[in-house]
Each structure stands twice: as structure tokens, then as C-alpha cells.
N, C-alpha and C positions, 0 to 999 in steps of 0.2 A: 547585640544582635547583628545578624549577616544585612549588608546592603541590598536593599531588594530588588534593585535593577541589577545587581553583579547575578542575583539567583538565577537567571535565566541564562547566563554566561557559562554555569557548571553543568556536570553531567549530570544523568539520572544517579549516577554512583551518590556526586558529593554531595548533589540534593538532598539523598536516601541519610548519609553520616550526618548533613547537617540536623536534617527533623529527630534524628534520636538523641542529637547528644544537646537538643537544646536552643543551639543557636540561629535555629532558624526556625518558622511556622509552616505549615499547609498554605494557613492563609496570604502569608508574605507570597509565595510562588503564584496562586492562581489570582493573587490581586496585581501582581507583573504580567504574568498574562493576559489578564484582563485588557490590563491599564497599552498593552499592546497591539491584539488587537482594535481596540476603541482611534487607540492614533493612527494605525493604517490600514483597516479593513475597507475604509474607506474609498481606497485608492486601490489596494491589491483584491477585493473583493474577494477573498478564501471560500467565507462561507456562505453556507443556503440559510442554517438558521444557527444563533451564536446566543448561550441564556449563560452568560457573566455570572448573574444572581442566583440560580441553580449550583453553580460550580463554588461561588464565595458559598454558600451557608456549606456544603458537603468538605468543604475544606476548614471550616469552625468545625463541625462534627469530628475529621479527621484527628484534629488538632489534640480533642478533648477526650477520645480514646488514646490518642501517645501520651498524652497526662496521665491516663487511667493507667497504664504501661502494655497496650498491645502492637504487637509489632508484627503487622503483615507482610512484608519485608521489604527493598529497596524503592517499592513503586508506588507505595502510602504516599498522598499527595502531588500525584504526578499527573501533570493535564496531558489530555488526551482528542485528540479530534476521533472522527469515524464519517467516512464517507456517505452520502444521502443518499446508501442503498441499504445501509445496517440500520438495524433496526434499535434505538434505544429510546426505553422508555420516557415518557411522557415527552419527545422530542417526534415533529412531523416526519415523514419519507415521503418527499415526493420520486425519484430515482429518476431528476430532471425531468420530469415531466412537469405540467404547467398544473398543477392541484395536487393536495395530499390523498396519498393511497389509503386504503381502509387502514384501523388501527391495528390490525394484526402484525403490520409490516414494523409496527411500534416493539414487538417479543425484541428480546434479545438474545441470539444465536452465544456459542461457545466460545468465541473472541471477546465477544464484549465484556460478556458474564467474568474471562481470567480477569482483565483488568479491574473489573470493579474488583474480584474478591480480593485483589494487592492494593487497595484502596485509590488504586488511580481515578481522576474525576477527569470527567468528559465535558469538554466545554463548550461542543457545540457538532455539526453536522454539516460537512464541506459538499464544494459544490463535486455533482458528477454530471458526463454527456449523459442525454436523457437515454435510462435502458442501459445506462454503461457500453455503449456500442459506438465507439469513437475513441481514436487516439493522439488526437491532435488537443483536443478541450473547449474551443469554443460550444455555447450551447441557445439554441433560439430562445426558451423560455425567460431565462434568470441570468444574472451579473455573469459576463464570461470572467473567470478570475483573467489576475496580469502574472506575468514572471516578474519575482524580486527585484532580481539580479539587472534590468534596465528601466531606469527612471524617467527617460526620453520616451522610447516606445511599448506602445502595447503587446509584447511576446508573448506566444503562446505557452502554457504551463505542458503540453502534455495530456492525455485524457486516457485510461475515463473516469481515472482518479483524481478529476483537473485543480479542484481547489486543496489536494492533500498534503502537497509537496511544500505550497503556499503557506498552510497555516505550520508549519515546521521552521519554514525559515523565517515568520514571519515574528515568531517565540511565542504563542498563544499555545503552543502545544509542543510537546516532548516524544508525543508518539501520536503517528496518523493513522488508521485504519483505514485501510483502499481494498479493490479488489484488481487480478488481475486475471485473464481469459488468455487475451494473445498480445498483450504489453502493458496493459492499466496499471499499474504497479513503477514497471521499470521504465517506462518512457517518462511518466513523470517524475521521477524519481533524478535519473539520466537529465532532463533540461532544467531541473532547479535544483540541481547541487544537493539531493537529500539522501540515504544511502536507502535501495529499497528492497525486499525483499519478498521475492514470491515463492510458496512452498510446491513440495510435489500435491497435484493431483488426491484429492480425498487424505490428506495428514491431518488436514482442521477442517470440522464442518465448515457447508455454507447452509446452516441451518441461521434465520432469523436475517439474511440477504435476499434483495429482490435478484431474483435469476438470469441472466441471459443466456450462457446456453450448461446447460445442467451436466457436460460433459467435463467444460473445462476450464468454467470458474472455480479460481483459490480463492482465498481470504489473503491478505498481505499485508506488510507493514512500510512504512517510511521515518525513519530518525534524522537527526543531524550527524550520529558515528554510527562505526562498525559495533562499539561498544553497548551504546543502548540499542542497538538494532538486538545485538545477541541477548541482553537484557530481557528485553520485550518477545524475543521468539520462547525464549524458556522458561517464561510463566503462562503464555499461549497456549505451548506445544505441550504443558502440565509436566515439565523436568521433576522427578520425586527429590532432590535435593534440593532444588530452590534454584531462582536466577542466578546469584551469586555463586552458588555452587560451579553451575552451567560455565560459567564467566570464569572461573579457576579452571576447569578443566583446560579450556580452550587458550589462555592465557599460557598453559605448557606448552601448546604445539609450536614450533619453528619452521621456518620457512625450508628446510631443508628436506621436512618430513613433508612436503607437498609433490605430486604427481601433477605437473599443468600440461595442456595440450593443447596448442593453435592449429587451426584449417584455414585454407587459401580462399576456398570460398563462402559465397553466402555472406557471412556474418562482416565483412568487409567491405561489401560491395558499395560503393558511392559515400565514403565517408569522406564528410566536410575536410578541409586542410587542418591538420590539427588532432585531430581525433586519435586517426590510426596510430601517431606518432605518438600522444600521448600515453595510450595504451600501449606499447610495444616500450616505450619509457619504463611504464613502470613493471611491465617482464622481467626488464631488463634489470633493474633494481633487484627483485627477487630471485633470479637466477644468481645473481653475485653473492648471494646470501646462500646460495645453496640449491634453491628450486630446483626441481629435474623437469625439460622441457624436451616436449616432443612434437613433431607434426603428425598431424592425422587429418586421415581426408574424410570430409562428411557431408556427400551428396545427399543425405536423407535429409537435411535439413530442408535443399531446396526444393524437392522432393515434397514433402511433407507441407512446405508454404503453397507449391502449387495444387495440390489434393485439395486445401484450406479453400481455397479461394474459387476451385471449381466447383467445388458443392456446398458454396456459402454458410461451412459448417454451426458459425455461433449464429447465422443470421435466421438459417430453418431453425434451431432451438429455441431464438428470442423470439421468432414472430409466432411460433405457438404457445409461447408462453401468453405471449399479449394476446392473439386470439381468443384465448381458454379464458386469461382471468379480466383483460380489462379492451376491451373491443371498442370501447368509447374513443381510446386512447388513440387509435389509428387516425382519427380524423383531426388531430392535433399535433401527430409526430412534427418532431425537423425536419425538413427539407432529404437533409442528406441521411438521415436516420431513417427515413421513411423509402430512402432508394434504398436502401440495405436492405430494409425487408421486404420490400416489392423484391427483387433480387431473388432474395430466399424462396418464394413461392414461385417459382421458374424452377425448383431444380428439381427433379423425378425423385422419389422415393429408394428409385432403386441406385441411383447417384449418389443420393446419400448415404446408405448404409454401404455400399463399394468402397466408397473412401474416409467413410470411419474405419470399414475393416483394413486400409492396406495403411490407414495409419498406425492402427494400433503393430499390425506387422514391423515397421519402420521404427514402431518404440521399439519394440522387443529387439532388435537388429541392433540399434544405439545401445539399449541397455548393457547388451553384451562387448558391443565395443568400447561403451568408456566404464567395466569393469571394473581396472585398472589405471582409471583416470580419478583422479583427485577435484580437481577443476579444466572447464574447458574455454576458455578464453576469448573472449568476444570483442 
């Protein structure tokens, strides 16, 4: 039998060969993970709520259907976190706030529901800023999580997926479920080394998520590769040939067959020492492979962040959410959570809808112009 500290080492891939051909368990992985976070959750604080012993019996279950011979394919026995605004059964949601929301917040939306049916086990529910309306992570209620990556100071993870990125590198979990509005995904993703992914606009419900602004929250993921990242989007995204499948297609393309495209502004601006260089690095790697690279100029971006920010667009959609369903809740917000919505009730009706509509213009204007763009490079 496989070493069960090496099991957290592999991919989802070798995970998936080991549990069919034998040499390895269900239980051997989520009892590493366990046995994982138990030594340092402590310290790095990941999660809101963590049930080990939910995760160990669903993973003897697993175990005793691959005996029986069923094979749901590469993600049978695979831990999973999910952010404390998803909702999964018989696990609390508080969505940072300081008590749990009714059980209904308990449903489980279409994200959660792919994973279970590839038999992946959930082993708990990471921290978020309260409302997911933060992207930095700190949060007033509950454990701010730490970044991994320094053992000296307390770093911030990124928000408002704060503890997602955490429990990823922490090896409790092989795939994170976050959400992301206007960086919850990739800001954390971005300060703890995880790879993250946020889809377009309405591709995966946010059915069975608490909401913050119902325009332009996705569902998203975080892995440790690009490889389980693709893994995990296409038994998500319901690919009819399977992940694996998914993961051969993609597996053909070459760097050659990519259209990338950099802009001078916006996505540049005040980047630490280090950053811009390392990304222009690795351009520069794929151009010698082949990549075809172009400039393009894309003022709608800064455009589109200023529109954002003058008509506090997620902050009027969160603060009626919360008005509508939980009005309690105001008199409890964070500090800085609670200026945001204070914020949002300042801005006219008709501010609102003006710069929803001159965004959606500004989509339509990009769409047309990266066409013929492959990737746009940030």
C-alpha cells in the first residue's frame, strides 16, 4: 500500500489510478488530510467549521463501493473544502457573520452537488469576510486565517475567499470552492501560491450561495495545478465525456496555438518589485515556444473599475440583500463591512442603473475586441 503522507504529494490524476488499481484507500487520503489539518489549522486558521469524522466514514463508504466495482471517475475520494457561503448539508453557514443563517442556506447549489456525484468528500467550510464583501481577508467575527507561505508574520490570505487558498496549501483539501464578484477567487488564489479560477458570468449557478450582488457573483475554484484546476472545472461545468476526457483535449493544445495580448495600462499599475517582471518572464517563455503576442490598448477596463466604485455596484446589491433577508444582521456588521454598505445607500437609483447600463456597453465593446484574443494577460 501507498505511503500516506506521499498521498497528498500526488495529483488528483495519480490519486484517481491509485484508488482503482488498489494501492491506495479513500480512507488513506482523507485520513492525511485530516491528520493535516489537526497539526496546523491551529496556527493557519483555514477553516469556520472542519467535521474530520463526516469526511473519515464517507470515505469507508467510498472505499466499499470501489470494492463493489463503481467508478465515478478521477474525483472518487477526493477532499474538498467549500467556502462559508456554499451551502452543504448538515454543515452551518454563517457567510462571516457572527451566528448561523437559517438552514436553508444548508441546500446545496450545482457546484457542490458535481463534486459529491464524482464522489469527492467535503471536509469542512472555510473562512469568508462577512457577506464576501472584502478582499484583503481579515474578518471581525471568527479566526482571521494566516498565509502559509510566512511562518514569522501574520500575512494576509486575500478575501473573500480568505480561508480557501489556506486550506489548499495546507493539504486538507485538493479542491477549494470560493466565490468570486470582483477578485474573491483570484486575489486569494494570487497571495497564496494556489492556481484560481473564476468563470464567466451565469456558466455555473449561484444557486445554494449566500448572494452579494446577484449581478456578478460566480462560483470559482482553487487547486494546487493548472491540471486539477481543469480536472475540477469539467466535472463542474458537467463536460459529457468526463474530466479526463476534458484533460486530453487540452493536453493537445500547444503554446503555438495561443493568441495572448498585453495592455500598458490598468492591470500594471503599482505592481510590487517583482511581479510585473515575473509575468513578462513567463510571456516571454511562451512566445519562444511559439505564442503570438500583441498589444492592445484597453481603457474600458479603467473605465469600467471607475463606473464600479462610483455606484458602489456589489455594495447596493449586498445591502438589499441583507435589508430584505436579515436586517438583524446590520447592527453586527464589521466596521469596514458596514462602511461599504452605508456607502451603497448614498447612491441614487438612477446612478445605479446608468452604470450598470454603460457597463454592460463596455462588455459588449471588449467582447468584440478580444474576439480574436486567446488570452489577455494581466
Amino acid at each position: 500500500m501507498t505511503d500516506k503522507k506521499d498521498l497528498l504529494n500526488r495529483s488528483i490524476l495519480e490519486i484517481g489510478q491509485a484508488l482503482r488499481d488498489g494501492s491506495a484507500r479513500a480512507e488513506d487520503v482523507i485520513e492525511a488530510a485530516v491528520d493535516r489539518h489537526d497539526r496546523l489549522d491551529g496556527q493557519l486558521m483555514a477553516y469556520k467549521h472542519f467535521d474530520g469524522d463526516r469526511a473519515l466514514k464517507e470515505a469507508r463508504a467510498t472505499d466499499a463501493l470501489i470494492a463493489a466495482g463503481l467508478d465515478t471517475g478521477v474525483m472518487m475520494g477526493i477532499p474538498f473544502s467549500a467556502k462559508d457561503i456554499f451551502g452543504v448539508k448538515g454543515m452551518p453557514t454563517c457567510a462571516g457573520t457572527p451566528a448561523e443563517l437559517p438552514e436553508k442556506w444548508q441546500s446545496e447549489g450545482p457546484a457542490v452537488k458535481a463534486l459529491r456525484s464524482g464522489l469527492a468528500i467535503a471536509t469542512g467550510k472555510t473562512h469568508s469576510v462577512e457577506f464576501a464583501f472584502g478582499g484583503v481577508g481579515p474578518g471581525a467575527h471568527w479566526d482571521t486565517p494566516r498565509n502559509p507561505w510566512d511562518g514569522a508574520e501574520h500575512r494576509v490570505t486575500g478575501g473573500s475567499s480568505s480561508g480557501a487558498g489556506v486550506s489548499i496549501q495546507q493539504g486538507s483539501a485538493f479542491i477549494a470552492l470560493g466565490t468570486d464578484t470582483g477578485g474573491s477567487v483570484r486575489i486569494p488564489a494570487s497571495v497564496t501560491g494556489s492556481v484560481g479560477l473564476k468563470v464567466t458570468i451565469d456558466r455555473w449557478s449561484t444557486d445554494g450561495i449566500v448572494p452579494l450582488s446577484s449581478s456578478f457573483d460566480t462560483p470559482g475554484l482553487m487547486t494546487r495545478t493548472v491540471t486539477d484546476a481543469a480536472l475540477a472545472f469539467a466535472l463542474i461545468d458537467g463536460d459529457e465525456d468526463g474530466p479526463e476526457a476534458f484533460l486530453a483535449w487540452a493536453d493537445g493544445m500547444e503554446a503555438r496555438d495561443l493568441r495572448l495580448a498585453i495592455c500598458d495600462e490598468h492591470f500594471w499599475d503599482d505592481c510590487s518589485p517583482g511581479i510585473a517582471e515575473g509575468v513578462k518572464g513567463a510571456i516571454d517563455e511562451l512566445t519562444k515556444k511559439g505564442a503570438r503576442l500583441n498589444r492592445l490598448a484597453f481603457p474600458e477596463a479603467t473605465d469600467a473599475r471607475a463606473r464600479f466604485v462610483r455606484a458602489s455596484l456589489f455594495g447596493v446589491e449586498g445591502r438589499s440583500f441583507v435589508d430584505e433577508e436579515y436586517p438583524d444582521r446590520l447592527a453586527t456588521l464589521d466596521s469596514n463591512i458596514k462602511a461599504r454598505f452605508d456607502l451603497a445607500v448614498e447612491v441614487s437609483a438612477v446612478d445605479y442603473f446608468t452604470e450598470q447600463r454603460q457597463i454592460q456597453r463596455l462588455a459588449a465593446e471588449v467582447d468584440e475586441k478580444l474576439r480574436h484574443v486567446d488570452v489577455l494577460v494581466a
